[in-house]
Backbone as CSV, one residue per row, in Angstrom:
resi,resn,N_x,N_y,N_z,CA_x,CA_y,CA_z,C_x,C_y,C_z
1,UNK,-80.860,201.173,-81.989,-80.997,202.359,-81.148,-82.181,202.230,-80.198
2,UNK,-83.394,201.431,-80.393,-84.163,201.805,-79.888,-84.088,200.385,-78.377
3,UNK,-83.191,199.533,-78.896,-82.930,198.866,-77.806,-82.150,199.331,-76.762
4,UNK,-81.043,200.397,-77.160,-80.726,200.810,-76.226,-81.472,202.174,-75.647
5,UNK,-82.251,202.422,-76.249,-83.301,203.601,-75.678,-84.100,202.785,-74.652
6,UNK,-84.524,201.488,-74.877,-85.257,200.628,-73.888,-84.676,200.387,-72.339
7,UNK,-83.445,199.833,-72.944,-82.210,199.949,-71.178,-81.812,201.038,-71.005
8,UNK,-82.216,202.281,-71.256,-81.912,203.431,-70.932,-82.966,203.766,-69.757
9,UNK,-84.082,203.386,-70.690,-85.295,203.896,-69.983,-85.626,202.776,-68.473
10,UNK,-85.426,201.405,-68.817,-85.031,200.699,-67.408,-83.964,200.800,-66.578
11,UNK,-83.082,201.381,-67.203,-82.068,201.750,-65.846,-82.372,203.050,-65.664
12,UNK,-82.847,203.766,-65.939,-83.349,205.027,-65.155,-84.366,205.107,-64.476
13,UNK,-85.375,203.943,-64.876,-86.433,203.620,-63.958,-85.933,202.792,-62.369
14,UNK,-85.344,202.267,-62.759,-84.813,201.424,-61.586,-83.922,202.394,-60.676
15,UNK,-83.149,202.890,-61.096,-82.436,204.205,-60.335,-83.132,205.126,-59.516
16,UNK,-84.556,205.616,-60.081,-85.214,206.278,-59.438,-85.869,205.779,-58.621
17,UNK,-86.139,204.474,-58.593,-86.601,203.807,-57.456,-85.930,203.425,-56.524
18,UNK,-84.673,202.690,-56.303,-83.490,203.067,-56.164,-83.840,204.228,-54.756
19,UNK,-83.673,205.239,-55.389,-83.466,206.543,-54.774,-84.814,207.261,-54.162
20,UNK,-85.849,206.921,-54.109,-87.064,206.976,-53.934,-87.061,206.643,-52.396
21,UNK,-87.289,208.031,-51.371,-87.308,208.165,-50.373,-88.257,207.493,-49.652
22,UNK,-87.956,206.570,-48.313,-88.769,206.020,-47.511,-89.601,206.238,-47.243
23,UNK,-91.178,205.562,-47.449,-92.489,205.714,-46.358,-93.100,204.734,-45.091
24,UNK,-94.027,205.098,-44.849,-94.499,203.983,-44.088,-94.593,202.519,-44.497
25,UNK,-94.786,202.653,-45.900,-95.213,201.354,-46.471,-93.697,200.273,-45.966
26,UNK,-92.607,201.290,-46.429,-91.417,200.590,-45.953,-90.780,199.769,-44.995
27,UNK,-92.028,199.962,-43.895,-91.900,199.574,-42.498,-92.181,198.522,-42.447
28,UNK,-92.464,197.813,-43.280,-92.915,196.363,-43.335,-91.769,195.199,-43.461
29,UNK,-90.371,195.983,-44.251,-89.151,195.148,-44.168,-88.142,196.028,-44.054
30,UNK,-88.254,197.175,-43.389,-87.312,197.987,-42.876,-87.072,199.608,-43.851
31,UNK,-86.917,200.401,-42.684,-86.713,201.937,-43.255,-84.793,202.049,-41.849
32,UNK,-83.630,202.413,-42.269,-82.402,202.318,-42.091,-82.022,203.401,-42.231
33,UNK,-81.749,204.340,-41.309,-80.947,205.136,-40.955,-79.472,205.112,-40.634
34,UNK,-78.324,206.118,-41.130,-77.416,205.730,-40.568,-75.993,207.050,-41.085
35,UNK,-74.833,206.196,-41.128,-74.142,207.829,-40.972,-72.274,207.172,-41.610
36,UNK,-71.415,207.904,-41.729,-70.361,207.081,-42.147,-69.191,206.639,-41.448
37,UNK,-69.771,206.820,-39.753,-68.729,206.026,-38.932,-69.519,204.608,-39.056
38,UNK,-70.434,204.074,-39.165,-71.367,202.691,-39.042,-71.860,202.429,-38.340
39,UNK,-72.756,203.770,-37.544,-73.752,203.513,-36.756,-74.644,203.459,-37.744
40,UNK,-76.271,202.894,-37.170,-76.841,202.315,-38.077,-78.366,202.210,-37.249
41,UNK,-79.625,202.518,-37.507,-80.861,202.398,-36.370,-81.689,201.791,-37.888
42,UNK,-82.506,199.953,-37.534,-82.866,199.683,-38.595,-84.308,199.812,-38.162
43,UNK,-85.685,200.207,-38.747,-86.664,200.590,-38.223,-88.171,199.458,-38.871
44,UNK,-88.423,198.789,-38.365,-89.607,197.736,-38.797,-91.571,198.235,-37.749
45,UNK,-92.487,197.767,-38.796,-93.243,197.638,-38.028,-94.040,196.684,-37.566
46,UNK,-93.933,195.971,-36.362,-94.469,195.016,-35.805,-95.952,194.616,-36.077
47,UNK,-96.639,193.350,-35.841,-97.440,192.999,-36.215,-98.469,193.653,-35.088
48,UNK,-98.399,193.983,-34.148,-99.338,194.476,-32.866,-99.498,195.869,-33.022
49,UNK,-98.551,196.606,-34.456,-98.435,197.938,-34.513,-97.469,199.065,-33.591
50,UNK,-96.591,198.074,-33.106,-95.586,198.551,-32.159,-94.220,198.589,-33.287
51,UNK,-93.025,199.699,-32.591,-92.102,199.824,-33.764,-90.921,199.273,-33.441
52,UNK,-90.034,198.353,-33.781,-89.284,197.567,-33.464,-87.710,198.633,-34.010
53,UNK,-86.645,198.493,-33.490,-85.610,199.571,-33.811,-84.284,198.427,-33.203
54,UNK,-83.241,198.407,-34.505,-82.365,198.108,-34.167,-80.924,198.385,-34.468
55,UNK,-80.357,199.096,-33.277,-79.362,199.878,-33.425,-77.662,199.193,-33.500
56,UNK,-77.114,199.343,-34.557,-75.946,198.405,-34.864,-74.664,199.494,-34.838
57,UNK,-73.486,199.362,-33.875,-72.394,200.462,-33.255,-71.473,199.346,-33.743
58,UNK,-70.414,199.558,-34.921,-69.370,198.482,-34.393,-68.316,198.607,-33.893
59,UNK,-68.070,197.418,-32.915,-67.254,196.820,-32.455,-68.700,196.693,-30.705
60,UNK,-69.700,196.375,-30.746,-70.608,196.389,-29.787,-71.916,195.684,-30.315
61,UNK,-72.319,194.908,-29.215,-73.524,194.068,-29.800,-74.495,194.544,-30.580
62,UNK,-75.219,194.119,-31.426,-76.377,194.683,-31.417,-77.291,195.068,-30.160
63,UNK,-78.639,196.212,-30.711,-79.356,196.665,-29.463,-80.626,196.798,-29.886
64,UNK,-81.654,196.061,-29.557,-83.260,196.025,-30.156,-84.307,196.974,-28.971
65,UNK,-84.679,197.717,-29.464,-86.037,198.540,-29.161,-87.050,198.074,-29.425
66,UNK,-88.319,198.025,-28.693,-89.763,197.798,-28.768,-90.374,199.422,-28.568
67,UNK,-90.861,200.481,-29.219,-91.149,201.804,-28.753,-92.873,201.337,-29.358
68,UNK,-93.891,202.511,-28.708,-95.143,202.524,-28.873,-95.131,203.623,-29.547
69,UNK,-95.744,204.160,-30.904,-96.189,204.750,-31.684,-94.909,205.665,-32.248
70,UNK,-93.941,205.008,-32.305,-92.606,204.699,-32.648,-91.322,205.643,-32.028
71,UNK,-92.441,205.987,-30.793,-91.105,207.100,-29.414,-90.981,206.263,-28.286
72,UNK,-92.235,205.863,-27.981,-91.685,205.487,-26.277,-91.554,204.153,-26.562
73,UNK,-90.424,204.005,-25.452,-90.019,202.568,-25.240,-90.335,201.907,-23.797
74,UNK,-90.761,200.698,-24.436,-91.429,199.457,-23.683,-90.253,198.305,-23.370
75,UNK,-89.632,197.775,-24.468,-88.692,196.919,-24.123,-86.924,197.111,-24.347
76,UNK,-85.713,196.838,-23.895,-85.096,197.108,-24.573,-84.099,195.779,-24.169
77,UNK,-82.952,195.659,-25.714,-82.002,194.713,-24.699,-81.343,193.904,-26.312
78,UNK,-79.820,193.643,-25.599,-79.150,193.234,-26.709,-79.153,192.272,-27.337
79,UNK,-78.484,191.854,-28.412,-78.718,190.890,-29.457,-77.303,190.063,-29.196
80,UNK,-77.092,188.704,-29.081,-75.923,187.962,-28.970,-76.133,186.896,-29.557
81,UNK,-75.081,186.277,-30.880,-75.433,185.483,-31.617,-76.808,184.943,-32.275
82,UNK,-77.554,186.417,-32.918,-78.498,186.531,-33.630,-79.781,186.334,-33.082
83,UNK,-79.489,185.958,-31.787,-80.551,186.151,-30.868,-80.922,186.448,-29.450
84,UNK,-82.115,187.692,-29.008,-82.069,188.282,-27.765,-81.486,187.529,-26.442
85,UNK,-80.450,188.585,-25.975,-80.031,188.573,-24.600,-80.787,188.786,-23.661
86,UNK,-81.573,187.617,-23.240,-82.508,187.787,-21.919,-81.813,188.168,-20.490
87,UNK,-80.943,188.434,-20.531,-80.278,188.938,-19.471,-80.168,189.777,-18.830
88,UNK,-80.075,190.590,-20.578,-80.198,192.070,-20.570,-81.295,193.129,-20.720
89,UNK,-82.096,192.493,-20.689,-84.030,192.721,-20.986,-84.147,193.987,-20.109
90,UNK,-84.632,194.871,-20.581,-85.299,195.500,-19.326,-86.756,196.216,-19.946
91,UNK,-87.699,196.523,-19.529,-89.020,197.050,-19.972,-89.410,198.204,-18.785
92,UNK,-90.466,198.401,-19.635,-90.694,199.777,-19.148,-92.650,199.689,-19.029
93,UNK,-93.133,199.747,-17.675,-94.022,199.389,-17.566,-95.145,201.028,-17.314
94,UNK,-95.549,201.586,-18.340,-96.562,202.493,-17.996,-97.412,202.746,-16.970
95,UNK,-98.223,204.083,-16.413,-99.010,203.924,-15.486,-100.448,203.717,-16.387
96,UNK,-101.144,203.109,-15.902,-102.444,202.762,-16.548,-103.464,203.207,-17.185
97,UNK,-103.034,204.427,-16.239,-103.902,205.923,-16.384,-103.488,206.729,-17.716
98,UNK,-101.847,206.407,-18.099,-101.535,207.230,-19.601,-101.412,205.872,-20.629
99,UNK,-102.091,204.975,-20.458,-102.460,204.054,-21.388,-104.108,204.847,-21.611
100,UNK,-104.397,204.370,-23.563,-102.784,204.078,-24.790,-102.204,205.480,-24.507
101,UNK,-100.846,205.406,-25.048,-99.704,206.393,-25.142,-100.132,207.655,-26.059
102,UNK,-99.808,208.374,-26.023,-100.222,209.652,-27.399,-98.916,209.600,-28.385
103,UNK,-99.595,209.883,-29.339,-98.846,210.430,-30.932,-97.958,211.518,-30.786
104,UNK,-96.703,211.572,-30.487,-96.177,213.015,-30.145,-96.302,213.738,-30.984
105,UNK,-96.326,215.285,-30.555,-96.875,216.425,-31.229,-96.478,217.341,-30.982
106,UNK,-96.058,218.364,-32.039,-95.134,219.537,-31.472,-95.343,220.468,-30.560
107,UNK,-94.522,220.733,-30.132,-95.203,222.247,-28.989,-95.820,221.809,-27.622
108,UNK,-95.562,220.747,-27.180,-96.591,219.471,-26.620,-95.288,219.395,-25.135
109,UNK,-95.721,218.794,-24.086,-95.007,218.176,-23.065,-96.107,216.939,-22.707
110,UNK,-95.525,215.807,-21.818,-95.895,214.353,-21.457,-95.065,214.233,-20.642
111,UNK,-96.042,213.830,-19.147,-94.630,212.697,-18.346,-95.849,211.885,-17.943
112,UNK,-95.024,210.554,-17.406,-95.769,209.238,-16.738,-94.553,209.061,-15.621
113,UNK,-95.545,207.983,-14.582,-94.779,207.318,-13.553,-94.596,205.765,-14.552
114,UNK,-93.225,205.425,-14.450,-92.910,204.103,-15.597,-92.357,203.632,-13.755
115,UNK,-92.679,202.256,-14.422,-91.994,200.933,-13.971,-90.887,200.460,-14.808
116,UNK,-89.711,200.729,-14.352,-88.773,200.088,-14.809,-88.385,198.325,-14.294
117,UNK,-88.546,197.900,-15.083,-88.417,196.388,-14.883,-86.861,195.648,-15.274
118,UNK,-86.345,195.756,-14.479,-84.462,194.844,-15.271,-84.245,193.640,-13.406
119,UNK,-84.149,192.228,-14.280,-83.348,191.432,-13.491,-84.643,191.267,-12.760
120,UNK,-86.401,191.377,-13.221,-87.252,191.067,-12.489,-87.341,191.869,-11.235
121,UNK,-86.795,192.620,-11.504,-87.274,193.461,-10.775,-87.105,195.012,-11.171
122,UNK,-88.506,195.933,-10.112,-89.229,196.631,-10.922,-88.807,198.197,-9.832
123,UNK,-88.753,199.447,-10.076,-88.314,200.543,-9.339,-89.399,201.496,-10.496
124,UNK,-89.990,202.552,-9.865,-90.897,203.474,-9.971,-90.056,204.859,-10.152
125,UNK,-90.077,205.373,-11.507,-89.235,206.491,-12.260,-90.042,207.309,-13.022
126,UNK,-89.979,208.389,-13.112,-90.980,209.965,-13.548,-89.796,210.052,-15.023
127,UNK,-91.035,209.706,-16.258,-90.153,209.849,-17.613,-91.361,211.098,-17.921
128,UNK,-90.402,212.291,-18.095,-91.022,213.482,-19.150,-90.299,213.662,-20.197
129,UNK,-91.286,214.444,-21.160,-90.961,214.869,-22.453,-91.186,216.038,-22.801
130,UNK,-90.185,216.366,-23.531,-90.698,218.118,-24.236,-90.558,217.950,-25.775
131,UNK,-91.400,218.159,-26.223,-91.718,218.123,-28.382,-91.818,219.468,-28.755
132,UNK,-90.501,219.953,-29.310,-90.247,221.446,-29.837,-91.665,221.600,-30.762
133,UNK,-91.049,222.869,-31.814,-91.316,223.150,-32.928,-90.929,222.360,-34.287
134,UNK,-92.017,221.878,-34.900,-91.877,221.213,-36.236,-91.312,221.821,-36.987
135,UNK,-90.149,220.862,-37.741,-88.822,221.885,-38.323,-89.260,220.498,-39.719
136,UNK,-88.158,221.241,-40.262,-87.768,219.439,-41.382,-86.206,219.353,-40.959
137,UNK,-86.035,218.310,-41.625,-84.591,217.182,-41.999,-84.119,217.036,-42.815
138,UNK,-82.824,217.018,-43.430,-82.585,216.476,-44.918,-81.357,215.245,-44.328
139,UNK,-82.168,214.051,-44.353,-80.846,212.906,-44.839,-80.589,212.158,-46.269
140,UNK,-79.678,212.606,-46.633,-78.992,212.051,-47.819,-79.757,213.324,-48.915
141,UNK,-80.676,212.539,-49.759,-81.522,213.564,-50.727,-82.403,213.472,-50.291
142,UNK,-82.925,213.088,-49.153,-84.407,212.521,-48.472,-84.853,214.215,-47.924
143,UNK,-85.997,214.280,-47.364,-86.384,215.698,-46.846,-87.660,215.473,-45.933
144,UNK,-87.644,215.528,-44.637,-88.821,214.915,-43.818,-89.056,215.889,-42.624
145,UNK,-90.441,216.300,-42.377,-91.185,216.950,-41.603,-90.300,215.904,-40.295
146,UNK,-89.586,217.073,-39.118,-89.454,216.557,-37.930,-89.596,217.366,-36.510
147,UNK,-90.064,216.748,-35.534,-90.567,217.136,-34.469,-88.786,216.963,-33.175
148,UNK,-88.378,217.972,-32.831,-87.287,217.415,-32.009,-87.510,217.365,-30.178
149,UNK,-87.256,216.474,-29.521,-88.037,216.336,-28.492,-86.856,215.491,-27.341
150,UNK,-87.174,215.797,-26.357,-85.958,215.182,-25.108,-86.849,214.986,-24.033
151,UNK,-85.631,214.257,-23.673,-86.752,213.142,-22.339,-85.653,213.040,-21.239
152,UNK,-86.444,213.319,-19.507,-85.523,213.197,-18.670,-85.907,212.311,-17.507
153,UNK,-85.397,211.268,-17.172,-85.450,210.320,-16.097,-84.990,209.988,-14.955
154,UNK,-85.638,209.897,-14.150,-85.446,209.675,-12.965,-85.015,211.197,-12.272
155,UNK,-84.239,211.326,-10.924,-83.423,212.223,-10.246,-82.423,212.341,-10.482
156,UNK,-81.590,211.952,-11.495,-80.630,212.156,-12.011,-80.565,213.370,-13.096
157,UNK,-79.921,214.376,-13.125,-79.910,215.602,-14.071,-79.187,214.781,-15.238
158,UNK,-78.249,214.085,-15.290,-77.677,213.852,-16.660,-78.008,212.485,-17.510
159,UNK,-79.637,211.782,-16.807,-80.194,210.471,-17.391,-80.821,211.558,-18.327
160,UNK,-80.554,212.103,-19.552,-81.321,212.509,-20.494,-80.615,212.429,-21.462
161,UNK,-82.056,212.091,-22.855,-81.799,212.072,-24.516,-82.803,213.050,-24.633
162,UNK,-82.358,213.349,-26.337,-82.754,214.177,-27.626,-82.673,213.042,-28.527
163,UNK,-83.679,213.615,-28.999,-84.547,212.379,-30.401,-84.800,213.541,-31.685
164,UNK,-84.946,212.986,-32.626,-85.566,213.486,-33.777,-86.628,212.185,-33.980
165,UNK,-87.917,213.259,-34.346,-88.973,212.263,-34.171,-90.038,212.945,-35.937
166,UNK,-89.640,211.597,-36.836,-90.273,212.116,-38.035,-92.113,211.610,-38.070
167,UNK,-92.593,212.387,-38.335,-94.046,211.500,-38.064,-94.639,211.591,-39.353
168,UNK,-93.844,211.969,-40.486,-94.462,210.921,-41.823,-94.277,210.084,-41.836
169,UNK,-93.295,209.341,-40.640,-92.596,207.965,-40.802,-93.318,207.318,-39.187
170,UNK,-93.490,208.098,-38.550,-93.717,207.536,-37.503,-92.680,206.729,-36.223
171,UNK,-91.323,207.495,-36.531,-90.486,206.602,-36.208,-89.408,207.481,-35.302
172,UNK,-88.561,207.693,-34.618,-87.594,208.183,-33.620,-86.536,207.490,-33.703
173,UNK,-85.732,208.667,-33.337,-84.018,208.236,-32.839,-83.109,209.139,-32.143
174,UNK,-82.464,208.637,-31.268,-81.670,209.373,-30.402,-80.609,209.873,-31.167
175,UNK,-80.651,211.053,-31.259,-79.126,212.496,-31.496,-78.240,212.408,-30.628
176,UNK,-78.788,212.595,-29.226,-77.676,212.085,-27.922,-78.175,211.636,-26.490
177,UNK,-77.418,211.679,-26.339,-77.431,210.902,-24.839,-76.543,211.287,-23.828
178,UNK,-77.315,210.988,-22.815,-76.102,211.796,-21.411,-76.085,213.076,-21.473
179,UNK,-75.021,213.195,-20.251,-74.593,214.947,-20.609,-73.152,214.861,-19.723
180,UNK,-72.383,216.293,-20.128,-70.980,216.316,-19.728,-70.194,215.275,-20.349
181,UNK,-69.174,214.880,-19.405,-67.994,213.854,-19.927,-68.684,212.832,-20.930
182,UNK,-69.771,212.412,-20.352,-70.252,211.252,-20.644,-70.884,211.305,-22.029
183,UNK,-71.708,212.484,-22.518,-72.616,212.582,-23.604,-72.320,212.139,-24.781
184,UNK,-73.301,211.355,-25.181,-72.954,210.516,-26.979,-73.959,211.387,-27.502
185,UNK,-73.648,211.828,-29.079,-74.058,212.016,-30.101,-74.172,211.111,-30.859
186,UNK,-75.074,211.432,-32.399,-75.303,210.214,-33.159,-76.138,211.183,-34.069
187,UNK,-75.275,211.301,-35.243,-75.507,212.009,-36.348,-75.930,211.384,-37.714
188,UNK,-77.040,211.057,-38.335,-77.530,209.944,-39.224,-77.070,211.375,-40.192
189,UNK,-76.825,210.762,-41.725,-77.004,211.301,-42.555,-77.510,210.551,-44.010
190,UNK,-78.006,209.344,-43.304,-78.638,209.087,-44.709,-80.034,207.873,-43.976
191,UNK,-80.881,207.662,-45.262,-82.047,207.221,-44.742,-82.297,205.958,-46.371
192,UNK,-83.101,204.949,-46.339,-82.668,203.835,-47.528,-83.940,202.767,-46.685
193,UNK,-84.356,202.339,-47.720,-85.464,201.575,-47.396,-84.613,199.864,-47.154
194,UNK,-85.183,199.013,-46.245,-84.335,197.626,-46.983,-84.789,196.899,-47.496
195,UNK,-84.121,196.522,-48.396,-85.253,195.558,-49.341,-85.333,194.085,-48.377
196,UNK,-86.050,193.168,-48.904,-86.760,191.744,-48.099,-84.804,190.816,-48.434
């Protein structure tokens, strides 16, 4: 009896770990968001302290993010046979003056003049932001303080996203994109650390 009181007590230990909701620490070999059509945003943190994000749609390439303090994005561009599509590169060059970037924060607005950089070459675009009221989240059994916040670019009325932006995690993801005909959603409902 008491051996099986022993694998009782290790498989319930292991289960709960298991199930033991993502932190920062996680960021070191991935924190994975995702939902049950198989979208999928995998979330790492870079060695320079920048947050690396990679978003997996199937039947469509992979798509890698470089964001600074794990919202704004610096680099972006797809993945083809396990490694970046320089083709498809494009970056996002700050004005100098809103270097370093801020920690988004609720209740808060931000815009910069960005340099958009694709194909080497570079065009001058006004990115603002608006950071609601701090609400929480529940994905899966998980439960996380989140900030919800949208961003609009350029002169175009319908170049805009909505993010959920958790900052126990430090990390963002787009809800949708576009607007009218065009607009994508993207509904995560679960959150899972990855193991190495």
């Amino acid at each position: 009896m008491r051996r099986i009181a022993l694998h009782l007590a290790a498989f319930c230990a292991m289960t709960g770990a298991a199930l033991a909701c993502p932190t920062t620490s996680d960021l070191t070999t991935g924190v994975r968001v995702s939902n049950a059509a198989g979208e999928s945003e995998t979330f790492t943190r870079l060695a320079d302290g920048n947050t690396a994000s990679r978003f997996r749609e199937p039947g469509y390439p992979d798509n890698e993010t470089v964001m600074v303090n794990g919202f704004f994005l610096v680099t972006n561009y797809d993945i083809r046979n396990g490694r970046p599509d320089h083709d498809t590169l494009i970056q996002y060059v700050y004005a100098s003056a809103d270097v370093p970037l801020p920690v988004p924060t609720a209740n808060s607005n931000w815009s910069s003049t960005v340099t958009h950089v694709e194909n080497n070459r570079g065009r001058r675009e006004s990115h603002s932001y608006a950071f609601g009221a701090q609400t929480t989240i529940r994905l899966g059994n998980c439960q996380y303080a989140m900030i919800p916040a949208s961003g609009r670019f350029g002169p175009q009325p319908d170049n805009q996203e909505k993010y959920h932006y958790l900052p126990d995690l430090g990390i963002s993801y787009v809800v949708e994109s576009g607007a009218g005909a065009d607009k994508l959603t993207y509904a995560y409902t679960r959150i899972e650390a990855v193991a190495n």
